[in-house]
N, C-alpha and C positions, 0 to 999 in steps of 0.2 A: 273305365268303370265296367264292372262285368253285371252280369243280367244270369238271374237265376227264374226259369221258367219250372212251375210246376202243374203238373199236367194228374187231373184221376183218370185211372185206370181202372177203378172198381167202383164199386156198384153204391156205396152208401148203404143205408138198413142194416147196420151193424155188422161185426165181424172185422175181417183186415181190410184197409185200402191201400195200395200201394202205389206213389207217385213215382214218376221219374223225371229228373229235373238234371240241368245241363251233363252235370258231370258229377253224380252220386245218386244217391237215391232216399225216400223218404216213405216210410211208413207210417200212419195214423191205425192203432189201435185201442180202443175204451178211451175214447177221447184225447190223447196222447201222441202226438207226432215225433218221429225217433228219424232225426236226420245223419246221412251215412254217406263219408268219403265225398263231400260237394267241395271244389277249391270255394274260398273265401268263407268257409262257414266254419264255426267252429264252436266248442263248449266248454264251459269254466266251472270250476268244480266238480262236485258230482254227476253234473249232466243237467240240472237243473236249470241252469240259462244259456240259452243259443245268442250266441251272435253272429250276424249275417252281417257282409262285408259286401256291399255292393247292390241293388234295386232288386225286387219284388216285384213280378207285373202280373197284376191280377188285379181287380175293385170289385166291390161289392156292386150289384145295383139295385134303386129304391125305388118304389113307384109308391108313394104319395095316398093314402086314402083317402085323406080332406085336406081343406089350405085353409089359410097359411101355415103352409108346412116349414116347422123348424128340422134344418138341417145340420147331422151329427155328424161329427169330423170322422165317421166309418165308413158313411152312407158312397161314397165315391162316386158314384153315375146314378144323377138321379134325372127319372122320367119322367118330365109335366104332363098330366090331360089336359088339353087345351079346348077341348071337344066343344065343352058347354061353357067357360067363363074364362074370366081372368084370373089368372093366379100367381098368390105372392111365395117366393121361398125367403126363408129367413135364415141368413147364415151364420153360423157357430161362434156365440158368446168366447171360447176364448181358445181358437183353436191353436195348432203349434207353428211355429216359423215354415213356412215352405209346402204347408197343405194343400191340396189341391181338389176340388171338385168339379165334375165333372155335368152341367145342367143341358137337357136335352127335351125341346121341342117333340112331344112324342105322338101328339093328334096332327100334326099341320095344322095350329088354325093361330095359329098369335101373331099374325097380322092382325085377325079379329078379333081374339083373346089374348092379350098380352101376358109375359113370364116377367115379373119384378123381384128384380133379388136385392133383400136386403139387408143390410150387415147388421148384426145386432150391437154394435158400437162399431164408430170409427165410420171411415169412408168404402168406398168400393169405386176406383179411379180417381179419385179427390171429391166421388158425389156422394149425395144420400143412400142412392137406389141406381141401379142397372137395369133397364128395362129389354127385352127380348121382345122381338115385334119381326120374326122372318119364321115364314114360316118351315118346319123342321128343322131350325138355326138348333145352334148349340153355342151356349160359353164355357170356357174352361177359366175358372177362377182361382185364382193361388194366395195364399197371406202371407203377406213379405214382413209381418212382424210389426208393422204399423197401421195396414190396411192389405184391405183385398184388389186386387188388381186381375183386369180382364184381360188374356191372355191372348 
């Protein structure tokens, strides 16, 4: 399986950016990313749909401004405050086969504050809820298409 890394080079705040990624190159200009010469990538029609042959490694990451925070199949690495309470995340009504998120203990304190994750249908290990209780632990959770599973 190959791995396409893509890395900024520029600055943001408008204008060109230009990535470079294993083996081609990628520019984003006026919102627009124009992938160039990458093995396993390629475009069908007029340029208007990319497919990419092989992983993406890059996630977004969330921190939370109030709880129970419902979490979105985008959200990738998301960071609890544990500081002052317990807190619950709610995982995604109906996410895709093989999803993955990424939950991280971000205060140290969920020994004393617990991180409860839980599935908005269905199980998460055959239970209701996952609770997080180490402190700066992390679970990595995945939906195998019937339920979420701690990984």
């Amino acid at each position: 399986m190959s791995q396409y890394y893509i890395a900024s080079s520029g600055g943001g705040g408008g204008g060109t950016t230009t990535f470079n990624t294993q083996s081609g190159s990628a520019t984003e200009s006026g919102g627009a990313i124009t992938i160039n010469g990458a093995n396993g990538i390629t475009t069908s029609g007029s340029g208007s749909t990319v497919t990419i042959t092989g992983s993406i490694i890059g996630y977004s990451i969330t921190t939370p401004g109030s709880y129970p925070y419902t979490a979105n199949p985008t959200d990738g690495i998301i960071l609890v405050n544990t500081s002052s309470s317990a807190n619950t995340i709610n995982l995604p009504s109906s996410p895709t086969n093989g999803l993955p998120l990424y939950i991280k203990d971000n205060s140290g304190n969920a020994v004393t504050h617990n991180i409860t994750l839980s599935p908005a249908s269905g199980n998460i290990d055959g239970s209701a809820s996952y609770v997080m209780n180490t402190n700066y632990g992390c679970a990595t959770v995945v939906y195998s298409g019937t339920q979420w599973l701690v990984i």
